[in-house]
N, C-alpha and C positions, 0 to 999 in steps of 0.2 A: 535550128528551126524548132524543134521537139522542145527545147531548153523554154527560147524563148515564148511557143505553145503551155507549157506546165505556168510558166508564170503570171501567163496573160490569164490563166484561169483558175491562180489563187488570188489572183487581184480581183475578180470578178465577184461583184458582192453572194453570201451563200444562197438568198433567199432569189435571186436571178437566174443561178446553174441550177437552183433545182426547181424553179418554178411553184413553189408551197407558199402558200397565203395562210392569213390567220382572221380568223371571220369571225367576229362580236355579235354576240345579240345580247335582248334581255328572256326574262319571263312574261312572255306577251301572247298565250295563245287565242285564239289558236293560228298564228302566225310562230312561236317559238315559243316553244317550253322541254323539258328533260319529261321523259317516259321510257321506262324500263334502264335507266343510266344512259341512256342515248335522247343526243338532241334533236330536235325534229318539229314537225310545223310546217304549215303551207309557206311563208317563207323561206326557211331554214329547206326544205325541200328543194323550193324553185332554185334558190344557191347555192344548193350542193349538187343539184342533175348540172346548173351553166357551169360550176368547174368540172364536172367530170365531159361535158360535151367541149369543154374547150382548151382539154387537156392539162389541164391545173391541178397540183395537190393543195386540197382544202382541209384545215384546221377547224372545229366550229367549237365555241368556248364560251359560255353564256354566265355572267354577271350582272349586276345590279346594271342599272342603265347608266348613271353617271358614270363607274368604272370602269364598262364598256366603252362607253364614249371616249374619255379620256386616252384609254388603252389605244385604242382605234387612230388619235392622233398622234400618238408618238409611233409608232410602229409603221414604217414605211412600206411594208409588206401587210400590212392590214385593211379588213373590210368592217364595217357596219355594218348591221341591217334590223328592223323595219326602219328606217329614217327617212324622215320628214323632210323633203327637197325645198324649200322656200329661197328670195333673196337673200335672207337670214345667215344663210351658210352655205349659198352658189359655189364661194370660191374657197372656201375651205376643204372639200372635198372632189372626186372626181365621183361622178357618176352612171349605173348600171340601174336601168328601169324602163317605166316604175313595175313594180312588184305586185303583190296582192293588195289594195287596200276598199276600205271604205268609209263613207263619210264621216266626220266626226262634229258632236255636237257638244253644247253645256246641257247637263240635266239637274233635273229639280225634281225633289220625290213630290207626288200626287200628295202626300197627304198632310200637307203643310197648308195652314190655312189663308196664308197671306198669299200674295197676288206675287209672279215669277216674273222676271225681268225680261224683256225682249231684247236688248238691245243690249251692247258693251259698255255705251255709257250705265245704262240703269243696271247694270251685272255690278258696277265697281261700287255700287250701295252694299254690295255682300260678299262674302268671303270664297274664295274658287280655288280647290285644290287643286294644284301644281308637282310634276315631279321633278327633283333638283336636273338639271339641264336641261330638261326637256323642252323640244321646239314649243308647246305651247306656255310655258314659262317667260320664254325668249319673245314670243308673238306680243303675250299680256301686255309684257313689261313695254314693247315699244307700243302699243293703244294708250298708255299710262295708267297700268295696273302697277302697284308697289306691295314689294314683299313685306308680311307681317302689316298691312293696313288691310288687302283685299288680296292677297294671296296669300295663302298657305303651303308651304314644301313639304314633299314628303319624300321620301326616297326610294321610292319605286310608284308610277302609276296607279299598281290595286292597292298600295296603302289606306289608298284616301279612300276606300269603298266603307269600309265600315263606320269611320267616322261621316261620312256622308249619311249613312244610313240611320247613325244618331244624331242626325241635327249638329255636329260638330262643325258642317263645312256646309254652305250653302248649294255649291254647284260643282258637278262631279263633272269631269271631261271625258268623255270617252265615243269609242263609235259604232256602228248598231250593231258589226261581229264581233266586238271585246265586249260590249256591256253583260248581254246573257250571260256570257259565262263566269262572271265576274261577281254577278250577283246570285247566280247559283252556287255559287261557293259559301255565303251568307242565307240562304234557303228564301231566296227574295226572285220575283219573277218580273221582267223585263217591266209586266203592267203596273206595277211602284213607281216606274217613274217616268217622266214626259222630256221629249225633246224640245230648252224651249230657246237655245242658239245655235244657228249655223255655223261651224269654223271649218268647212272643209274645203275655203280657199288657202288655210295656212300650207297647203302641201299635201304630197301622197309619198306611199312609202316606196324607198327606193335602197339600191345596196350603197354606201357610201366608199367611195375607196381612199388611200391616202393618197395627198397631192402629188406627191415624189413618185409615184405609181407607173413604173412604163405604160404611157398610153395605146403601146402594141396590147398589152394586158389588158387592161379597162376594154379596150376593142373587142378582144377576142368573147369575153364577158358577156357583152351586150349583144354579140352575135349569137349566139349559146343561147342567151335566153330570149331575143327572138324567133330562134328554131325552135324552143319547146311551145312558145305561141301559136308557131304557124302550123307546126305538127298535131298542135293538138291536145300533147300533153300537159300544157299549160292548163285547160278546162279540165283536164282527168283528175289533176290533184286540187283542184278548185273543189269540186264534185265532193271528192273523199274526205277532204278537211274542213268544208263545209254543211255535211250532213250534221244536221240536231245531236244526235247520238255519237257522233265520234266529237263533237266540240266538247258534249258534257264530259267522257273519258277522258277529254287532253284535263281537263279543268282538275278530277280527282288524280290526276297523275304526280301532281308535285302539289307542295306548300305555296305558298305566294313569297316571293325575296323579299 
């Protein structure tokens, strides 16, 4: 019995016996950025207290967003996060949420003299920066936006802020807690630019997990960070991550990827 116990649990995949995940993000704060060589962030938070409340060892490992993502699907023991829940990718992922987010729009700097687009049709008269995989790259494209005619990719979200900011790209995507800090980075204040589309049906951000995922896991996950809602602790790091003064700090903590 002992014999066939040792065996049953070198068959037993490693990332099972020990219960340790590997959790993706990008540079996105102030939901996720590095400060002081550790990763952290109102997301990155709310995902590291639901493993430790729901007895999980958590890995967190922050790259570009395309090779986070990518990583995220091969790795059967791996999580995402901020991601964008939509039909889009329902069934590619399992999910824990939603998370921190808020709305996201198209902007257009104020001080352009031509007249801003309202609508998705009248946006595909102009050119809308994109980051490679990103759900609203995925979104554009099924509206029938086409890459290189009225999208432009870049390889991370705050890429496209400074060419935004020289007239390279018509309309920057972002949402009203990533803009600030984005363009305070470029010494530019929120009043440069105007919100002038709504996109925050495409989704809210949510932990993604892989689909092979024991859905005992995913459970326990979603429980974890219901109690940090119900307790409370969910508004306390809302609170902290969202004061003016500590978004500006996460912003000088790193470069942009």
């Amino acid at each position: 019995m002992k014999y066939l116990a040792v065996c049953c649990l070198l068959l037993m995949p490693l990332w099972v016996r020990a219960e340790s995940l590997v959790m993706y993000t990008e540079h996105f704060p102030p939901y996720s950025y590095e400060k002081d060589q550790q990763i952290t962030g109102l997301n990155t938070e709310l995902v590291r207290r639901s493993c430790q409340i729901a007895n999980i060892q958590c890995e967190f490992r922050l790259l570009p967003w395309l090779r986070a993502y990518e990583a995220a699907q091969k790795d059967p023991r791996a999580g995402l996060y901020s991601t964008s829940r939509n039909p889009l990718r329902e069934d590619a992922f399992q999910w824990v949420g939603p998370l921190a987010h808020a709305s996201a729009n198209m902007y257009w700097l104020k001080s352009r003299p031509d007249t801003p687009p309202r609508t998705l049709e009248q946006a595909k008269q102009y050119i809308v920066a994109v980051a490679r995989g990103d759900v609203y790259e995925l979104y554009l494209q099924s509206q029938g936006f086409e890459v290189d005619v009225n999208l432009l990719r870049f390889n991370s979200k705050s890429d496209a802020v400074l060419p935004f900011l020289h007239g390279k790209v018509d309309l920057l995507i972002a949402s009203e807690l990533i803009l600030p800090v984005w363009l305070a980075e470029h010494q530019q204040q929120l009043t440069a630019v105007q919100p002038v589309i709504d996109l925050s049906a495409v989704g809210h951000n949510y932990l993604a997990l892989h689909p092979e995922m024991p859905p005992a896991l995913v459970e326990r996950l979603q429980q974890a960070l219901n109690e940090l809602k119900a307790t409370g602790e969910y508004q306390q790091l809302m609170e902290h991550f969202l004061q003016p003064k500590r978004v500006s700090n996460a912003s000088q903590a790193t470069t942009q990827g």
